[in-house]
C-alpha positions as CSV (number, residue, x, y, z in Angstrom):
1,X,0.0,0.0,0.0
2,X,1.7,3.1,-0.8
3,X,1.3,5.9,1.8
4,X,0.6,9.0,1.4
5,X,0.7,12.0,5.0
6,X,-2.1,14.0,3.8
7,X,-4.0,10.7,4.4
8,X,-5.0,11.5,8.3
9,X,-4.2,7.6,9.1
10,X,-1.1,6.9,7.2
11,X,1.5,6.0,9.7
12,X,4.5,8.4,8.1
13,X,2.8,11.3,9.3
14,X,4.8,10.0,13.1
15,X,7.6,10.7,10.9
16,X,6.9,13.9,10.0
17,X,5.2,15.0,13.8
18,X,9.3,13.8,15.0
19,X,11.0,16.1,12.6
20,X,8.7,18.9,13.9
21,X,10.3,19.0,16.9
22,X,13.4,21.2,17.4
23,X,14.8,18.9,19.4
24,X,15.1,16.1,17.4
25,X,16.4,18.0,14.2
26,X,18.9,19.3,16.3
27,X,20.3,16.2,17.8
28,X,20.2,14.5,14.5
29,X,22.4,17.6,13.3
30,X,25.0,17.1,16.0
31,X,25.5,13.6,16.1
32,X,26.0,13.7,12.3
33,X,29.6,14.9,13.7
34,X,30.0,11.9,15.0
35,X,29.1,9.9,18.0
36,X,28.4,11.8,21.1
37,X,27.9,11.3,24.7
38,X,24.8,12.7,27.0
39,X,26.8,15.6,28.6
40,X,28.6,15.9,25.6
41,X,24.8,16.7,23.4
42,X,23.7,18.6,26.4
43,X,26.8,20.9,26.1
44,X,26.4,21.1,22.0
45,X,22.6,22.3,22.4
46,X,22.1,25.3,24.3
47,X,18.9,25.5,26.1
48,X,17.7,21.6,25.9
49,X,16.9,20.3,29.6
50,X,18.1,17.1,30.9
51,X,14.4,16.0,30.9
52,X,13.9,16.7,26.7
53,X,17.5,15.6,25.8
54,X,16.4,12.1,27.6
55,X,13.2,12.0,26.5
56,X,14.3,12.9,22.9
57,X,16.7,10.4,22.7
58,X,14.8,7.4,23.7
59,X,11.9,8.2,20.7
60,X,15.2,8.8,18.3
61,X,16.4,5.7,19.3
62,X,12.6,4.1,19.4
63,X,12.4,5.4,15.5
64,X,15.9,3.6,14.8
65,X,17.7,7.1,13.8
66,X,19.9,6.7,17.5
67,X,21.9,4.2,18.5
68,X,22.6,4.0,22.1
69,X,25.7,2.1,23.3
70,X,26.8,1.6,27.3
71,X,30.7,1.0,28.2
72,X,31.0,-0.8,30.9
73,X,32.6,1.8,33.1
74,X,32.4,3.2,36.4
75,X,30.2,5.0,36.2
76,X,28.4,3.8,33.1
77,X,29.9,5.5,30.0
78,X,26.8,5.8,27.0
79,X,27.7,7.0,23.6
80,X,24.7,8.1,21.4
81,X,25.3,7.7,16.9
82,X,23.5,7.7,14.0
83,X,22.2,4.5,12.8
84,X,21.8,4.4,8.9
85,X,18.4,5.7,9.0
86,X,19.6,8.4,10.6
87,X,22.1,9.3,8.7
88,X,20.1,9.6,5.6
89,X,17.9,12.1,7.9
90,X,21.3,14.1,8.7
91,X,21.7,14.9,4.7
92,X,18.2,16.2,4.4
93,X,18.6,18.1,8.1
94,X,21.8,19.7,6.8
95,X,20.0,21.9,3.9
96,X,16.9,22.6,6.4
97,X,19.2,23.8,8.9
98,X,21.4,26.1,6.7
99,X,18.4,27.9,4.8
100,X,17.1,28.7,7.9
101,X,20.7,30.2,8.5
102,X,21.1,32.0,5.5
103,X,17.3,33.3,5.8
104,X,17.0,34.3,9.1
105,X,17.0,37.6,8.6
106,X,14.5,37.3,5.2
107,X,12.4,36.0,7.8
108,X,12.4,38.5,10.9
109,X,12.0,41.1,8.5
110,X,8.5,39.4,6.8
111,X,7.4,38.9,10.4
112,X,8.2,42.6,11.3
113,X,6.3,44.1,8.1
114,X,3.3,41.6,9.1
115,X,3.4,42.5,12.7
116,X,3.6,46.5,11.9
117,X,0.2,45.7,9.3
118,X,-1.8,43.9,11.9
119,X,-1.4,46.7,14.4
120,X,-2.4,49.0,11.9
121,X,-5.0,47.3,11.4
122,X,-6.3,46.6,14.8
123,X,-5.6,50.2,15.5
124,X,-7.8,50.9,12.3
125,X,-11.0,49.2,14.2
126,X,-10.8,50.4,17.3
């Protein structure tokens, strides 16, 4: 059966709810560098807790994009990497991630010129 995500059942539209979060794109983006450990991501992506770095690793791994390994160590050494999947991802997150770099500014500027019309706007009906 071939799927299509405008269907509201088809089961790729998981795929595309995972890549909507920010988190996700941006650990797939990091460990394309290479394999990484917890501390190590925490440190690479400013402003992700604890809490969403552990939580966004486990559905990562769940989807088979992660690959979690544990050194036996004391204390307990765990390396996170890109499976195969997951490196296929990393070449389409690459592009994503330097548009939005190269277009930021495109971008705050649209919003600006929208925000400065609905305010005109508003002010126009009160």
């Amino acid at each position: 059966m071939p799927y299509s995500v405008q269907a509201k059942d088809c089961p790729a539209r998981m795929v595309f709810d995972r890549l909507a979060d920010k988190w996700s794109l941006l650990i797939v983006k990091v460990l394309r560098q290479g394999p990484c450990r917890f501390n190590q991501l925490r440190r690479e992506i400013e402003g992700i807790s604890q809490k969403a770095l552990s939580q966004t690793l486990q559905k990562l791994e769940r989807d088979g994009v992660v690959d979690r390994k544990a050194f036996a160590t004391v204390p307990v050494t765990v390396e996170y990497s890109l499976t195969t999947l997951g490196r296929g991802l990393s070449d389409l997150i690459q592009p994503l991630a330097a548009w939005a770099e190269q277009h930021i500014e495109q971008v705050q500027r649209a919003q600006q010129r929208y925000d400065r019309r609905r305010t005109a706007r508003t002010a126009s009906h009160d």
